[in-house]
PAPA-348831 format. One record per residue (C-alpha): residue in one letter; x, y, z. Coordinates in pm, whole numbers, padded with zeros to 5 digits, always signed. Example, Ala and Ser with C-alpha at 12.3 -4.5 7.8 and 13.67 -1.06 7.14 Angstrom:
<nodes>
A+01230-00450+00780S+01367-00106+00714
</nodes>
This chain:
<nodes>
X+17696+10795-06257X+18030+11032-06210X+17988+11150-05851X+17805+11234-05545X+17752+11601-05354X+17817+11526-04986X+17522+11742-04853X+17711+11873-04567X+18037+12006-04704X+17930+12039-05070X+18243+11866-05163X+18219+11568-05481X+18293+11240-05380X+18426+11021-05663X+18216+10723-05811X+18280+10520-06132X+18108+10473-06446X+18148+10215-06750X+18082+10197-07089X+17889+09955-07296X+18108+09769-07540X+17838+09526-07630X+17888+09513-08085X+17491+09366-08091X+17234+09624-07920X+17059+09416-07608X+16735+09642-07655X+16708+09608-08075X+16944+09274-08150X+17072+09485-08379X+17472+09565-08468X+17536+09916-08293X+17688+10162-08581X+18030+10135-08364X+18023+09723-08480X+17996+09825-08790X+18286+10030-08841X+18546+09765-08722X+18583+09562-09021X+18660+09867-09206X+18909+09928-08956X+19056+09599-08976X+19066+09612-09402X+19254+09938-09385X+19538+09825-09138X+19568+09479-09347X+19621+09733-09675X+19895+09938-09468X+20205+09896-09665X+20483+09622-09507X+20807+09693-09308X+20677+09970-09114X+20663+09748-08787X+20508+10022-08582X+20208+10038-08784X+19913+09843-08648X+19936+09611-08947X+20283+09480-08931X+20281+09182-08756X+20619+09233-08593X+20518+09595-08470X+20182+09399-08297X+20388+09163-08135X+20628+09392-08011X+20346+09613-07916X+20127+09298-07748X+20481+09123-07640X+20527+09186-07245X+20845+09349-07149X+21151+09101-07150X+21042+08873-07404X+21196+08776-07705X+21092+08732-08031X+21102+08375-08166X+21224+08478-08513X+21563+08693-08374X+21816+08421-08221X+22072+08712-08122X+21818+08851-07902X+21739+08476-07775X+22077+08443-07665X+22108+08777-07474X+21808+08689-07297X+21950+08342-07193X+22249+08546-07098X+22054+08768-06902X+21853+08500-06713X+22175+08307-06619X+22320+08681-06489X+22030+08676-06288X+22001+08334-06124X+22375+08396-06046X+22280+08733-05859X+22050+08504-05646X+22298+08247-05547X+22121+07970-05793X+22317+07675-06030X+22174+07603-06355X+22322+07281-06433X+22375+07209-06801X+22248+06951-06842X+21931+06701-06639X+22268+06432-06545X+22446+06700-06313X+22134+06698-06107X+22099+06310-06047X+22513+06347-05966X+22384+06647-05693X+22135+06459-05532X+22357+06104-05515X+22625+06307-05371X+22397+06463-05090X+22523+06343-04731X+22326+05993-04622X+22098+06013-04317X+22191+05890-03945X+21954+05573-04032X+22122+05506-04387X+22452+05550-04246X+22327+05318-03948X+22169+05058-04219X+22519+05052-04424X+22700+04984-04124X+22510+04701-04001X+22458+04537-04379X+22849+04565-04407X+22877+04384-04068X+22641+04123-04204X+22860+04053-04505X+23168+04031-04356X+22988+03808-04046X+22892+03593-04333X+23199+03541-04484X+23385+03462-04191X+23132+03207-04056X+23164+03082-04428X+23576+03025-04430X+23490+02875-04065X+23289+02608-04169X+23534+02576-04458X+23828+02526-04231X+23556+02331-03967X+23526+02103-04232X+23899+02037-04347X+23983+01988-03991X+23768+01715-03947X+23861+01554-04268X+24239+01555-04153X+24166+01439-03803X+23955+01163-03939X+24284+01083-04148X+24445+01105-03885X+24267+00851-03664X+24259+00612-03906X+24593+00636-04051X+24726+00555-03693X+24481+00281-03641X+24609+00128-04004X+24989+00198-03900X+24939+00006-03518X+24739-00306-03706X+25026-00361-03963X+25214-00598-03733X+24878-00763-03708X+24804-00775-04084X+25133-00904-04128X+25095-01181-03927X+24755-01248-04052X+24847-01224-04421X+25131-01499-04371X+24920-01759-04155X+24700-01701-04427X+24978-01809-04717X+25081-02124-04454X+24730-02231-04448X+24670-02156-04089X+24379-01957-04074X+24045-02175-04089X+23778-02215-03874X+23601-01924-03686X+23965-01783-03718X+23923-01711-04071X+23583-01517-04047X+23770-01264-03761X+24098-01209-03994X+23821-01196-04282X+23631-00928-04103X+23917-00715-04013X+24037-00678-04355X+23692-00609-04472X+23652-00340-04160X+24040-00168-04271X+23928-00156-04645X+23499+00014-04523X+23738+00246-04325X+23904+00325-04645X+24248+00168-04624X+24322-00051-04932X+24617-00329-04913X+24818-00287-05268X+25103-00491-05393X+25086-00826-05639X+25287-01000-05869X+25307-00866-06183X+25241-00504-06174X+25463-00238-06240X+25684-00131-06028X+25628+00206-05872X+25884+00377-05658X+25604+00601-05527X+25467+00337-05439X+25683+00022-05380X+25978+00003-05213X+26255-00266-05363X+26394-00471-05114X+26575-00725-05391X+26638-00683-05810X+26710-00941-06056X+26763-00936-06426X+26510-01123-06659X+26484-01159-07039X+26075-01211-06977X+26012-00833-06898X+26077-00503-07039X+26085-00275-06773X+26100-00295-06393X+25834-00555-06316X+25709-00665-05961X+25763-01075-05950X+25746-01141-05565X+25536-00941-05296X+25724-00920-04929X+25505-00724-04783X+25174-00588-04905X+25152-00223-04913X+24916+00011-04748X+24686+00356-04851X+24411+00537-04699X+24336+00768-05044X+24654+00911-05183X+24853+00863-04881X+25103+00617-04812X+25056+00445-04472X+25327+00193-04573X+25480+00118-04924X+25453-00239-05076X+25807-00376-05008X+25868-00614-05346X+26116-00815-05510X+26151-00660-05911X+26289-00790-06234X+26463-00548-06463X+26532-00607-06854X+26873-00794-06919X+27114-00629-07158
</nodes>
């Protein structure tokens, strides 16, 4: 069908019509005579002779012919470079960054502007940390403190009962302490020492000057260096400190 007559005007209206392409005859089964022909066709554009790429046998003239327009042929790198050329010309025109490379990208997007809420989260976790810290170096210095002012206490509770020690010590060496006397001195030396203060000093030791103080010397052929031989007063430590050095006769080495 190529048209109707319009019955009033006379005039043709335009239809459409199509053509059967079918190679195998729907009616018969049988190859139509155009089917036939084709592989004659085909042979005689295989036999064409090669380098004339416009002929339909060249394979370079059929993909130039099939290729649509803009592409490249895989076998010509010049032309692969102009049209990389030409593609970055054009995403320039349109305002667009090719990065090089897929690292530039993760370097755009970490250097993209935080949210209100991220900014807001950062804040408050670096408040947190430094919150933490300081309540850290207070407990710290909470801690020190008490361990001096518990040095402290005692240390001044050791220095006031050294008259009383004293005292104790020699009624002790006379033989006066015995009875239910002995058990209270006993006590209080045993309550100094739990407390942590330690009475130092004998006969016979070394002698220290960080520790001992020399109230008397005397040179003797029994020692061979400064030696400790008579105890005046005991000495005194709560740790490493010195509530009251042991104050000692020594013997030194005779020439």
């Amino acid at each position: 069908m190529t048209g109707s007559e319009d019955p009033q005007d006379g005039r043709t209206e335009p239809g459409f019509s199509f053509t059967d392409k079918r190679r195998v005859d729907p009616e018969t089964g049988e190859l139509r005579p155009e089917a036939q022909q084709a592989p004659d066709t085909d042979a005689t554009a295989a036999e064409a002779p090669a380098g004339s790429g416009e002929r339909a046998g060249d394979p370079a003239g059929a993909s130039a012919a099939g290729a649509p327009e803009g592409a490249v042929p895989a076998d010509d790198p010049a032309q692969a470079e102009g049209a990389d050329a030409d593609a970055d010309a054009s995403a320039a025109d349109l305002g667009i960054d090719i990065p090089d490379d897929a690292s530039s990208l993760d370097d755009a997007a970490t250097d993209e502007p935080l949210s209100e809420d991220a900014q807001l989260a950062a804040e408050r976790l670096a408040d947190l940390q430094r919150i933490n810290a300081e309540y850290a170096a207070y407990r710290m210095r909470a801690t020190r403190e008490q361990e001096r002012a518990k040095e402290s206490g005692v240390v001044s509770l050791a220095e006031a009962l050294i008259p009383v020690l004293d005292e104790a010590r020699l009624a002790e060496e006379n033989g006066d302490v015995t009875g239910p006397f002995e058990v209270h001195v006993t006590k209080l030396f045993a309550t100094l020492e739990k407390a942590g203060v330690v009475q130092y000093g004998k006969a016979g030791e070394e002698f220290d000057p960080a520790y001992h103080e020399a109230l008397m010397q005397q040179p003797s052929d029994e020692v061979d260096g400064p030696t400790i031989f008579m105890v005046m007063q005991p000495g005194y430590r709560y740790g490493e400190r010195i509530i009251r050095a042991a104050r000692v006769g020594v013997q030194q080495p005779a020439d």
